[in-house]
N, C-alpha and C positions, 0 to 999 in steps of 0.2 A: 522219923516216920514220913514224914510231906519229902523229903529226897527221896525214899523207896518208892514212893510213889510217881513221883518225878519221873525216875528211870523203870517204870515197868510200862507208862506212858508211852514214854517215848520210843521203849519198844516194839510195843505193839503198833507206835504209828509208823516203825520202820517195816513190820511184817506185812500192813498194810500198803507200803508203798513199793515194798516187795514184789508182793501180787497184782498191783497195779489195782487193787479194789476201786479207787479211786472210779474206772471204768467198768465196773460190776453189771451196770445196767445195759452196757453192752450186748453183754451174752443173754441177760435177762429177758430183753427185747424180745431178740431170736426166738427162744425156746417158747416163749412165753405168745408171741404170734403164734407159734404153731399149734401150742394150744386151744388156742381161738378159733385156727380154720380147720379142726379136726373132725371127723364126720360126723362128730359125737356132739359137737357145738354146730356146726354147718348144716347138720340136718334135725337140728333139733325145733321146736317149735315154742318152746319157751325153755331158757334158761332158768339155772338157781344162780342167783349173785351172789351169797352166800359160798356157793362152791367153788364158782369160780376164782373167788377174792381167796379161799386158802388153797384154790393152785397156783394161785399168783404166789403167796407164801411160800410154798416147796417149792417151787420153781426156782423164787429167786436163794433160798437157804443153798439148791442147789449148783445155782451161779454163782453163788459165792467161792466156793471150792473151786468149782471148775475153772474158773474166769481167774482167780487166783496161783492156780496151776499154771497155766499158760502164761500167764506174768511174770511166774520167778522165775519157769523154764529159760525165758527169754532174757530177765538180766543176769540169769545164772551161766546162759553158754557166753555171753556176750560181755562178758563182762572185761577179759583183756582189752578188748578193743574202745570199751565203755573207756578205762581206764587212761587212753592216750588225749580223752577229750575233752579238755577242763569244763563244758556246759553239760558233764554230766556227774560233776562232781557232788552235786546234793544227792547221787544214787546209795540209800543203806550200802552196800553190794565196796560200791565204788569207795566208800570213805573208811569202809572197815564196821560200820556199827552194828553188821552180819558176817559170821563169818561165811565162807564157802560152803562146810562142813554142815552148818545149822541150817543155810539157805538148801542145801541138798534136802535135809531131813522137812523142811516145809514144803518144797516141791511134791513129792513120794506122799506125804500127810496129805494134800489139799486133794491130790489126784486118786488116793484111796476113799476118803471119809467125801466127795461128791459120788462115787462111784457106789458107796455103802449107803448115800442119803439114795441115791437114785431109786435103787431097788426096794428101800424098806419104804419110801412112800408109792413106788407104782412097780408091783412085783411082776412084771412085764418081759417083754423084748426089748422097747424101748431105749433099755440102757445099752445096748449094742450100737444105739446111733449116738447117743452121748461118746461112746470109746470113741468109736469112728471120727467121731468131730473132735475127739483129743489127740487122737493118731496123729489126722494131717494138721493139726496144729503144731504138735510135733517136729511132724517133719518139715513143714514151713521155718522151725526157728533151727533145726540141726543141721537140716539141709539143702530143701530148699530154698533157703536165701539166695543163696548161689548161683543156683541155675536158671538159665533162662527160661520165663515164661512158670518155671514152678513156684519162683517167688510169688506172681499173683496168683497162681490156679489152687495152691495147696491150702493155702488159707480162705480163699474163696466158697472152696469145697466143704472145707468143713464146716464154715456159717450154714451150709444149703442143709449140713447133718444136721447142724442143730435145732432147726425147721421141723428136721423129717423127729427127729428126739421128741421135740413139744407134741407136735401130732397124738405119736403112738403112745404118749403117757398115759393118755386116757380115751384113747379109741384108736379109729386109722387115720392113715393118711390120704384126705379128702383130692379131690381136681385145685380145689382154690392152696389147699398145702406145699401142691405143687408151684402153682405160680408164685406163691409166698417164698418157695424155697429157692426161684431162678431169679427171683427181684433181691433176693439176698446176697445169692451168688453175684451178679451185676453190682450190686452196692461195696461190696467188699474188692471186686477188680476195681471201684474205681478210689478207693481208699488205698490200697495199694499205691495205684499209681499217683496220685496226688501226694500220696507221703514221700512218693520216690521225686516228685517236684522238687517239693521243700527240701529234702536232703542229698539231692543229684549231688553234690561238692565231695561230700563225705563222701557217699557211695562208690565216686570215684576215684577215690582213695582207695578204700576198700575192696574195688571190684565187685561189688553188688550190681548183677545185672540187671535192672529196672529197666523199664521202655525208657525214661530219661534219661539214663546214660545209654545206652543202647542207640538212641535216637539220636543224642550230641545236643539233648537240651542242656542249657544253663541261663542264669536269672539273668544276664544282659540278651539274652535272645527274645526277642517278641513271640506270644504264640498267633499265629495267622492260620486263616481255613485251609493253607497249604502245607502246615505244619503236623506232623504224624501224631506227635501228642493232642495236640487241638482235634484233629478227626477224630482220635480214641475215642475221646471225651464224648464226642459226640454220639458216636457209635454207640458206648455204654449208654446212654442218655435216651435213645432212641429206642435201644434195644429194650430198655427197660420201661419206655411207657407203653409199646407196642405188648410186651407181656403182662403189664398190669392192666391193659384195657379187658384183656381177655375175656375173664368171667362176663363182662359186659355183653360181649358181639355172641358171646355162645350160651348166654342167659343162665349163668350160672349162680348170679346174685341179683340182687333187685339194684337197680340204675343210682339207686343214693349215692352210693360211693365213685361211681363214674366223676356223678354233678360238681361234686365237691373234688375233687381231681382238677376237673377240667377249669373251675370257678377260681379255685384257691392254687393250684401244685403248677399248672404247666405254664402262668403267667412268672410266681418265682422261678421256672427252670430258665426261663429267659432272660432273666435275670443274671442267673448263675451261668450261664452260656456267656451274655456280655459280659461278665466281671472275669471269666477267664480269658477273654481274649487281650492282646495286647502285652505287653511288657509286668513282669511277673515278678514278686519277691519274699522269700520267705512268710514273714508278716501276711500277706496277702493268700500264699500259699495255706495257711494256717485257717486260715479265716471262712476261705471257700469249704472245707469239708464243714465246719459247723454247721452254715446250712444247710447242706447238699445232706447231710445224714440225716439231719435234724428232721430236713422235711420227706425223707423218705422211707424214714420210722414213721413221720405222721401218716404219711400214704399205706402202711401195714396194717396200721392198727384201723385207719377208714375203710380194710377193707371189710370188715366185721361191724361197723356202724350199726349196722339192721341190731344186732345180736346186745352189741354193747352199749348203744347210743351213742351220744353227743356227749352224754356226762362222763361216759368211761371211758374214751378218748383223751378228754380236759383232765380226769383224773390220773391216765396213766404220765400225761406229760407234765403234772402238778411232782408226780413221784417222782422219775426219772432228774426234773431239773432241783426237786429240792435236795435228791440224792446227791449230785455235783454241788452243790451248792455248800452243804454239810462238809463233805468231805475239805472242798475247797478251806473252809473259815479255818478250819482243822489245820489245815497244812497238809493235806494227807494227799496228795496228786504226784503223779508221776511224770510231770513236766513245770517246767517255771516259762510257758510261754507267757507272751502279757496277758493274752485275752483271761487270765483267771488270777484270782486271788493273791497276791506273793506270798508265796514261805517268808513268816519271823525266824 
C-alpha cells in the first residue's frame, strides 16, 4: 500500500515538474496585476477584499493550467535537445518517467481545462486574451526561438496579454492596465535576454539567436558601457522606469506609489546596473534576474497600493515566496541551480 503510494507521488511530482508549476506564480502575477488595475478596481472608491481575495483564487486555479501548458509545451518540443545535455537529466521527459505520449495528452489537458476554468468563472471576452497569450507562447517555444528578435518579442507579447486577460476579467482595460502591460512587456525582454547570458555557450551550439550570441557575448567577456548587451540592459531599464512613472506626471494615481519607487526601487536598480557590469558568470547570471524580477513584481503590485495597502502588497509577496518555498522542500522545480533547495 505505502509503495502505491510511493509511485503515484512521485508522479504527480513528475507532472508538476512537467508543467514547471514550480513557477505558477509567474503567470499568476501577470493576470492577477491586471486585475488590480482594471477600471473596475482603478476607479472604484472602495473595494470588497473579500472579492478580490477569490479572484486571486480563480486567477490563480487559472495559472495553474495555463502556466502548466506552457511548461510541457516546452520540455515537450525540446526535449531531443534536452536529451544531449547531461544537466538536464533530472527532466521527467528526459529520464523516461513520462512518456512523450502521456506528456502530449497533459499538454492538450492543461491548455483545454484553463481555457474551460476561464470562461465558467468570468463568462466574458476576456478569455480571448488568455488564447492570445497561449498563441505567442506557442509560438515562442515552436518557433520562435529561432529567429531573430522573435525569440524575445513573442513571449514578451504574450506577458503584455496576460495583463490585458486580468483587466477584462472583471471590467476593462484601464490607462494604468496599459502601463502595467508595457512594464510587463519590458520585464520579460529583459528575462529573455539575461537567460540568453547564462546560456550563450549552449545557444551556440544550438544556433539560438539571442542578442548574446548575436552580439558575440561570452562569460570571459567583460560587460562595459560600450558593450551592446550592457546598453540593452540599460535601455530596458530606462524604458521601463520612464513608463512606470507615468500615472505619476499624468495624475493618474495618487504619488504613493511614485514615493515608494523612487525611496525603495531606483536605489536597488543601481544596484543591479553595478552588479551587471564587469566580468560575468553563470552563477552570477542566475542571481541577477532574481532581483531584477523580484523587485519589479514589487513595483506592479505598488502600483495599486492606494487600493490594496501595505498589507496586501507584504501579503501577496508572503504567497508568491512561500509558494517557491513549498515547491522547493518538495523537490518539485524545474532547475537544480544552487540558489534553491537540492533535489533528494
Amino acid at each position: 500500500m505505502s509503495s502505491k503510494k510511493n509511485i503515484k507521488l512521485k508522479n504527480v511530482k513528475n507532472y508538476l515538474k512537467l508543467g514547471r508549476s514550480f513557477g505558477t506564480t509567474n503567470t499568476w502575477g501577470a493576470i492577477f496585476v491586471g486585475v488590480l488595475t482594471s477600471s473596475v478596481i482603478i476607479n472604484a472608491k472602495n473595494i470588497e477584499p473579500l472579492k478580490i481575495l477569490a479572484d486571486a483564487f480563480k486567477v490563480l486555479a487559472i495559472s495553474f493550467f495555463a502556466h502548466a501548458y506552457m511548461g510541457a509545451i516546452n520540455e515537450y518540443w525540446h526535449i531531443e535537445e534536452d536529451k544531449k545535455h547531461p544537466q538536464y537529466k533530472y527532466k521527467p521527459l528526459v529520464r523516461g518517467d513520462i512518456s512523450k505520449k502521456n506528456a502530449k495528452i497533459y499538454i492538450y489537458f492543461c491548455l483545454i481545462f484553463a481555457i474551460v476554468l476561464s470562461f465558467a468563472f468570468y463568462r466574458n471576452y476576456s478569455t480571448i486574451f488568455l488564447v492570445l497569450g497561449a498563441a505567442f507562447g506557442t509560438l515562442y517555444t515552436i518557433k520562435g526561438k529561432y529567429i531573430s528578435w522573435a525569440y524575445d518579442l513573442t513571449p514578451s507579447v504574450g506577458a503584455a496579454f496576460l495583463i490585458f486577460y486580468g483587466a477584462t476579467t472583471i471590467g476593462q482595460i484601464s490607462s494604468v492596465t496599459i502601463v502595467a502591460a508595457i512594464c510587463a512587456f519590458l520585464l520579460s525582454m529583459y528575462s529573455e535576454w539575461v537567460d540568453g547570458m547564462k546560456d550563450v555557450e549552449t545557444d551556440k551550439k544550438f544556433k539560438v539567436p539571442t542578442t548574446a550570441v548575436r552580439w558575440g557575448y561570452n562569460h570571459n567577456k567583460p560587460l562595459t558601457i560600450k558593450d551592446p548587451n550592457f546598453i540593452y540592459f540599460l535601455i530596458i531599464l530606462i524604458s521601463l522606469d520612464i513608463v512606470y512613472s507615468m500615472p505619476y506626471f499624468f495624475k493618474l494615481l495618487s504619488p504613493t506609489y511614485f514615493y515608494i519607487f523612487l525611496l525603495l526601487v531606483v536605489p536597488m536598480q543601481g544596484y543591479l546596473v553595478y552588479k551587471i557590469h564587469g566580468k560575468q558568470n553563470k552563477e552570477s547570471l542566475r542571481r541577477h534576474p532574481i532581483i531584477f524580477i523580484g523587485t519589479t513584481m514589487f513595483l506592479a503590485f505598488v502600483l495599486v497600493i492606494d487600493k490594496i495597502t501595505i498589507l496586501g502588497v507584504i501579503g501577496i509577496f508572503i504567497f508568491v515566496i512561500g509558494w517557491v518555498f513549498v515547491f522547493s522542500i518538495f523537490g518539485i522545480q524545474f532547475s537544480q541551480d544552487k540558489f534553491l533547495i537540492p533535489l533528494k
